[in-house]
N, C-alpha and C positions, 0 to 999 in steps of 0.2 A: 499705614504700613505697620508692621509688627516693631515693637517695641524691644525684643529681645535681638541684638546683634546676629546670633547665627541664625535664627531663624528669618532675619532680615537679610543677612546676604543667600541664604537656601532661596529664598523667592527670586533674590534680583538674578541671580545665577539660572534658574528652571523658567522664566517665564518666555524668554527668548524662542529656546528648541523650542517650546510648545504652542508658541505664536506659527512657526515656519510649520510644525507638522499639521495645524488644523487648516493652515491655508493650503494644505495641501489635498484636503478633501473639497472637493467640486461642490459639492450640495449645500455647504454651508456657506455659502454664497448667497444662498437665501436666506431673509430674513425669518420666515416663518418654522426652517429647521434649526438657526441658531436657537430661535425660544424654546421649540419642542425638547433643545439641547439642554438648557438650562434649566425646563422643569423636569426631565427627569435629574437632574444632578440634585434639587430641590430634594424631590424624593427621595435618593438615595438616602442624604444628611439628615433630613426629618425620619429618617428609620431611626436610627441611633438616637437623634435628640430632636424631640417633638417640635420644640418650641424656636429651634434655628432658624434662621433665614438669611438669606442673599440680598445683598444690598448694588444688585449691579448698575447701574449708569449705562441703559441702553442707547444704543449708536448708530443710525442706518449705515453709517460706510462700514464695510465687512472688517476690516483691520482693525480698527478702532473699536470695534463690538466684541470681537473677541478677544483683546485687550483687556478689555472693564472685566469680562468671566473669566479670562486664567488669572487674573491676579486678585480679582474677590476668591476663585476656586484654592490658590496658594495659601493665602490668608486666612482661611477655616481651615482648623484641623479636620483631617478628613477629606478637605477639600478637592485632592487631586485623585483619590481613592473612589467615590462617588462619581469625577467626570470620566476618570477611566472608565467605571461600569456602564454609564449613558451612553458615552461613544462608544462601548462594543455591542451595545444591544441595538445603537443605531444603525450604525456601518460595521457589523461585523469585526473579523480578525483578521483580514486578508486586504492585499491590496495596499493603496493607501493607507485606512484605517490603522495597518500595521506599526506603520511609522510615528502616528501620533500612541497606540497602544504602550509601545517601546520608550517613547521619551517618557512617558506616563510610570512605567515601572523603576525609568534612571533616577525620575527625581522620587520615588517613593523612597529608592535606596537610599537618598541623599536627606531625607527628610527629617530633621530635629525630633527627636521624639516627646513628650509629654511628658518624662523624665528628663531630669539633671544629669549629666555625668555619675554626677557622687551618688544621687541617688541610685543609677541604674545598675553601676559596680557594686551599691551595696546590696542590690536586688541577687545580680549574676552571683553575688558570693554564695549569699543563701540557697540558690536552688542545686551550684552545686553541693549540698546537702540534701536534698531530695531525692529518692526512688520511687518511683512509684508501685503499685501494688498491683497483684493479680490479673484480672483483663484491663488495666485500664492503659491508656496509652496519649500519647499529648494531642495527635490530630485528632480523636473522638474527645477529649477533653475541650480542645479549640472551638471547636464545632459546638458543644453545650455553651461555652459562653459567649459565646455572639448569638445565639436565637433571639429571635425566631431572625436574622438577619443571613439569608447565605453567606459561605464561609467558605474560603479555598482549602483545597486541602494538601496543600504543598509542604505546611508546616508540618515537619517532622520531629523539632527539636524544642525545649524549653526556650532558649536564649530565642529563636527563632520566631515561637511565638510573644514572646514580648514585646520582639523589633516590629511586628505587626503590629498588635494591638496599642501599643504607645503612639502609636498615629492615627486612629481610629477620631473621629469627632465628639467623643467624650471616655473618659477611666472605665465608664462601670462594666464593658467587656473585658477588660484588662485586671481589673481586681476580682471580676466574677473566675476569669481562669486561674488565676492565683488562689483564690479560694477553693478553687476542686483541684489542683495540686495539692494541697494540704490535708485537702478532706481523703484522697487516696496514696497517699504515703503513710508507712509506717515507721517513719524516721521522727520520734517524736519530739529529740530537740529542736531539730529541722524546722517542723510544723510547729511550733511554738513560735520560732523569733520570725516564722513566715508570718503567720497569723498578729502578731505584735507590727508587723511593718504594714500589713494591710490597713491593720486600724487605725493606724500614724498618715494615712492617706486616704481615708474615707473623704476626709476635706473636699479631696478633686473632684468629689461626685457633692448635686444637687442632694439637699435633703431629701426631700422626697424620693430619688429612688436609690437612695442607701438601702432599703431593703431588700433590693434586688442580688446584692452582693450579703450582705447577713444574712440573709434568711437559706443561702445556702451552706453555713457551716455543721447547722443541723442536719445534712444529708448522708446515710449512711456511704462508709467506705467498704469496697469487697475483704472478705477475710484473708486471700491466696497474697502473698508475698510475689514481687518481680522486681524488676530489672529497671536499670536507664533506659528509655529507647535509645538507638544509637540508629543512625542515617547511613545509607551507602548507594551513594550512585556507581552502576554497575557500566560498563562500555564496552560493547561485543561487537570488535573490528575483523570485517573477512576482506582479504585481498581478491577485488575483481579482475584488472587487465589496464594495463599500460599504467601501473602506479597509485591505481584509482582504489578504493576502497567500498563498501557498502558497508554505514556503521548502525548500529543500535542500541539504545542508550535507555535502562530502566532506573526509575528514582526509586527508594523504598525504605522500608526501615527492618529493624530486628523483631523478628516474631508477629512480619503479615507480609503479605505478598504483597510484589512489585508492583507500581504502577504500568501504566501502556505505555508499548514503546515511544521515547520522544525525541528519538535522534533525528538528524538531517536527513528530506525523503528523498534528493538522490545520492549517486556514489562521489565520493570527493577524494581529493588527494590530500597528503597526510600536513599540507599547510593549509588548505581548507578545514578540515580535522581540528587542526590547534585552535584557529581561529575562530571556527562551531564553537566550541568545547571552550572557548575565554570565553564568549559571548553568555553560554549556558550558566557557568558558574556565576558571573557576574548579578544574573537574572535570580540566581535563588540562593544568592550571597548574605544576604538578612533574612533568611529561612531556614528552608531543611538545608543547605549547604553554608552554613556560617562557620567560619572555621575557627572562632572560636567554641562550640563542639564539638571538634577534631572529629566530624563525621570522616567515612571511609570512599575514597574513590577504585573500584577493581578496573583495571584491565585485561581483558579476557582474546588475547592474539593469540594466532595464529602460530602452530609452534616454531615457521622460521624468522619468526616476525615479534621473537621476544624480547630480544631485548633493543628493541625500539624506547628512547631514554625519555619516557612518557613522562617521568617525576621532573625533568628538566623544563617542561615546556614552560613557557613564560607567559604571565597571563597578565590583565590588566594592572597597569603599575610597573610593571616589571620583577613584579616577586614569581616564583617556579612554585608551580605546581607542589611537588613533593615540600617543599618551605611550610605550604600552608597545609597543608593536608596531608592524612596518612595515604599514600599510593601504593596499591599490588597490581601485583602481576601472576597472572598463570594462564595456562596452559585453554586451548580454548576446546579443543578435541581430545583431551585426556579420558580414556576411557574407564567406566566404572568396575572394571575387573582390575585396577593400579594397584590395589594395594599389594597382592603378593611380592609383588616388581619391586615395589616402595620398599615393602619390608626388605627385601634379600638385600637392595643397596644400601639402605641405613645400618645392616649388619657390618658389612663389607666394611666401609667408609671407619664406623667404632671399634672395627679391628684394626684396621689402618692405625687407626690415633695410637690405639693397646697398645701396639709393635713398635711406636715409635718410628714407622717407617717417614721417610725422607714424604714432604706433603705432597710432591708431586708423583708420588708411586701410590699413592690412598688415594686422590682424588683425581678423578679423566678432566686437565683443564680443556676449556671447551674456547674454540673461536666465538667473538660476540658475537656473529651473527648464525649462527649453527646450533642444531636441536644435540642433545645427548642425543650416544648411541650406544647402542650394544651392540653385540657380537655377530648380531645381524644387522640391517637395517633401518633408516631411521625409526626411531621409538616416541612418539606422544605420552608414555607410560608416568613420564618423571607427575610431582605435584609439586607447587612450590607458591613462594609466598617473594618478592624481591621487594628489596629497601635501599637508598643508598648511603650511602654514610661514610661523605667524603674526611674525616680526619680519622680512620681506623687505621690506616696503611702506616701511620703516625705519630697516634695517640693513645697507648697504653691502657689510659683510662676507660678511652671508648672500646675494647673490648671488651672489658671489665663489663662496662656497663649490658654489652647485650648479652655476656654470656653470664651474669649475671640473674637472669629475667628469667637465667633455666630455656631460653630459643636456641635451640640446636642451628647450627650452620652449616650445611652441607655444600657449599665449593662458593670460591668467588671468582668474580669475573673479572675482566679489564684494569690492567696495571699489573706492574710488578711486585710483588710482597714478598719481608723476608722470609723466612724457611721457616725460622723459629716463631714467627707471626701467625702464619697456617696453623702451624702445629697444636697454639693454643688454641685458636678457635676448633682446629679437629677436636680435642680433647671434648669441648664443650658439648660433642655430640653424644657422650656419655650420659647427658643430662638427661636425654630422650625425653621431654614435655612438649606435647603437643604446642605451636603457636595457637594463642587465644586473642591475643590482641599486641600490637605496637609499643613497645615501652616508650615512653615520653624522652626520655634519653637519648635513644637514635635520632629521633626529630632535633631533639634539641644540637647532638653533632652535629647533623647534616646541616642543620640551618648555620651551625657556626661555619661550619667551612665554605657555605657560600660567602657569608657574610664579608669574607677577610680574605676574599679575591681569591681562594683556591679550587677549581674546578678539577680532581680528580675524585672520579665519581668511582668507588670501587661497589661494584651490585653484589650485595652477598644473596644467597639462594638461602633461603630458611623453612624448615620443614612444615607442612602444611597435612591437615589432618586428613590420608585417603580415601574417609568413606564419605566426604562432602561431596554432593552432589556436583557435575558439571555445568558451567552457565546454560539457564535455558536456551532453545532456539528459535523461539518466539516469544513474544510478548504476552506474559503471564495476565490473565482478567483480573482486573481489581482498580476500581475505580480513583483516579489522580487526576484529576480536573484542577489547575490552575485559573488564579485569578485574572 
């Protein structure tokens, strides 16, 4: 058994489910497919490190057989990563197989990594100092350092990729991705104290293939200067009949298209919904969805169906959605001829604030469950961006803070506020700055005022830029294959 306490209770904890789901596949019942089982898992782990091997204790009684391989599989790094890929290449992803696939991914999440706490925090510190450069981006990054080894490519994020590759059955993919971080960023103190913690961990890797990771700091980096990637799971809800929904759900990042749709293929009702959607997160929570890189989840409803209090939902643990994550909201059928519309109301609304007029004569308050309208008919036209931020209604500072950020707020929703509380935030629509992103500030309200027992959620409406394109209505080509 492993020597190191958490990684000795991660085993006693994961071998159980994974004992129940492989007896739950019929074939391996047979002695001759458990073997076929375990040399492909062989294989897997001799991709990474040649010279590994399995030391199992085989068993004719089936219990007891697979016994000896989930918990020799626990006990190599790598170990449950390899048996997952065996078992999907033997029995598929459907069916049975599914359930042992699933236990496979719970205990990856759960999985020690090959870093220390202290080490890893001082890793996560460093990279947030990293941009990377030009065309380069973390899932094409990912992908060069694990060759020639396939590679998922769900990893959207730095932090993301780490949680991966620190479980891997040996460093040297892990320090080779660190080293093409480096090699394409142009943040050159960054890249220095990167490059100084790599070499303080060559250790982890065999001598012999330290070169594997050196020999590529000499690789050019592109000249073009970019961006963080930044992740955004996108969720495009249409109301079918009797409360039931049709949903569709793309994973992606900034600056490439969306993967294929990978929401639930029938229609579900909006506690099915929740319960998808914990299970999703959960699934690529040490990946492109780890919320410590405050990646973006949108939700894209239906216009009578917005303010559906999607930031509340409560997912694994009992933490809410909008806690961990930045949450929006707009419009799903918003048409690309808005912005005249946009424009004339944001006029409207910043003469409102000028006059001083009383808040409820500037802004049309709106039932929560009701679209704006105009003078005719319901209107789709609005664009908007929602946030909650339950201690504004009461905390002075927290306006400060979001009108601070130069975000315009165009009306809020649900609860009572004073007069004189509108009227600052109207004021702030003078500001006219497009929203770009979430200040850390809201999050950090909103999470206080869960925190300290107060649920009044007030949804402020914040201006959102008209000529962004409307969610697609089908699932955009571009390759997202999961591990």
């Amino acid at each position: 058994m492993p020597s190191d306490p958490v990684r000795h209770a991660w085993v006693a904890g994961s071998q159980l489910p994974l004992v129940t789901a492989m007896e739950g596949i019929e074939a391996l019942a047979e002695m001759p497919t458990r073997t076929m089982l375990l040399s492909l898992v062989e294989e897997e782990l001799r991709a990474e490190e040649p010279a590994l091997t399995l030391a199992v204790a085989r068993n004719p009684i089936c219990r007891l057989d697979l016994v000896a391989l989930i918990r020799q599989c626990l006990q190599v790094r790598g170990g449950v990563r390899a048996m997952r890929e065996a078992a999907r290449l033997l029995f598929g992803e459907s069916g049975p197989a599914r359930a042992l696939l699933d236990e496979c991914d719970r205990a990856l999440a759960l999985e020690p990594g090959l870093l220390g706490a202290a080490e890893r925090t001082e890793l996560l510190t460093l990279l947030d100092g990293i941009s990377l450069t030009g065309g380069a981006d973390v899932p094409a990054l990912f992908v060069e350092a694990t060759r020639p080894l396939p590679a998922p490519a769900t990893v959207s994020t730095m932090i993301g990729a780490v949680r991966q590759l620190e479980r891997r059955g040996t460093a040297v993919p892990l320090l080779r991705f660190l080293q093409l971080l480096a090699n394409h960023s142009n943040q050159r103190r960054g890249v220095q104290a990167l490059r100084t913690w790599i070499d303080h961990r060559l250790t982890l890797v065999p001598r012999h293939r330290r070169v594997e990771v050196t020999a590529l700091r000499d690789a050019p980096a592109p000249p073009a200067a970019g961006a963080d990637v930044r992740t955004c799971l996108l969720v495009r809800l249409e109301p079918v009949e009797d409360g039931t929904f049709t949903v569709m759900a793309w994973l992606g990042q900034t600056g490439t298209p969306f993967g294929p749709n990978c929401g639930p293929e029938d229609v579900v009702t909006l506690e099915e919904l929740r319960q998808w959607l914990g299970e999703f997160i959960g699934r690529y929570a040490h990946g492109a969805l780890d919320p410590g890189r405050r990646p973006l989840i949108e939700f894209a409803l239906p216009s009578r169906h917005l303010n559906l209090p999607v930031d509340t939902w409560t997912l694994t643990g009992g933490d809410r959605l909008g806690a961990l994550y930045q949450v929006t909201v707009r419009p799903l059928d918003r048409p690309a001829a808005a912005g005249p519309e946009l424009s004339d109301r944001w006029k409207s609304l910043v003469a409102g604030a000028g006059a001083e007029l009383p808040a409820q004569e500037s802004v049309r308050w709106l039932p929560s469950t009701e679209i704006v309208e105009t003078d005719g008919p319901d209107s789709p036209a609005w664009a908007w961006i929602a946030v909650t931020c339950p201690l504004m209604h009461r905390e002075p500072a927290a306006v400060d803070a979001v009108l601070a950020t130069g975000t315009p707020v165009a009306a809020w929703l649900r609860g009572d506020k004073a007069e004189a509380a509108c009227r600052a935030v109207l004021e702030g629509l003078s500001r006219g700055r497009l929203v770009t992103q979430f200040p850390d500030s809201v999050r950090a309200f909103r999470h206080a005022g869960w925190q300290d027992g107060s649920d009044h959620r007030d949804v402020v409406l914040l201006w959102d830029d008209p000529t962004r394109p409307p969610p697609p209505s089908y699932p955009v080509s571009a390759p997202q294959p999961r591990s």
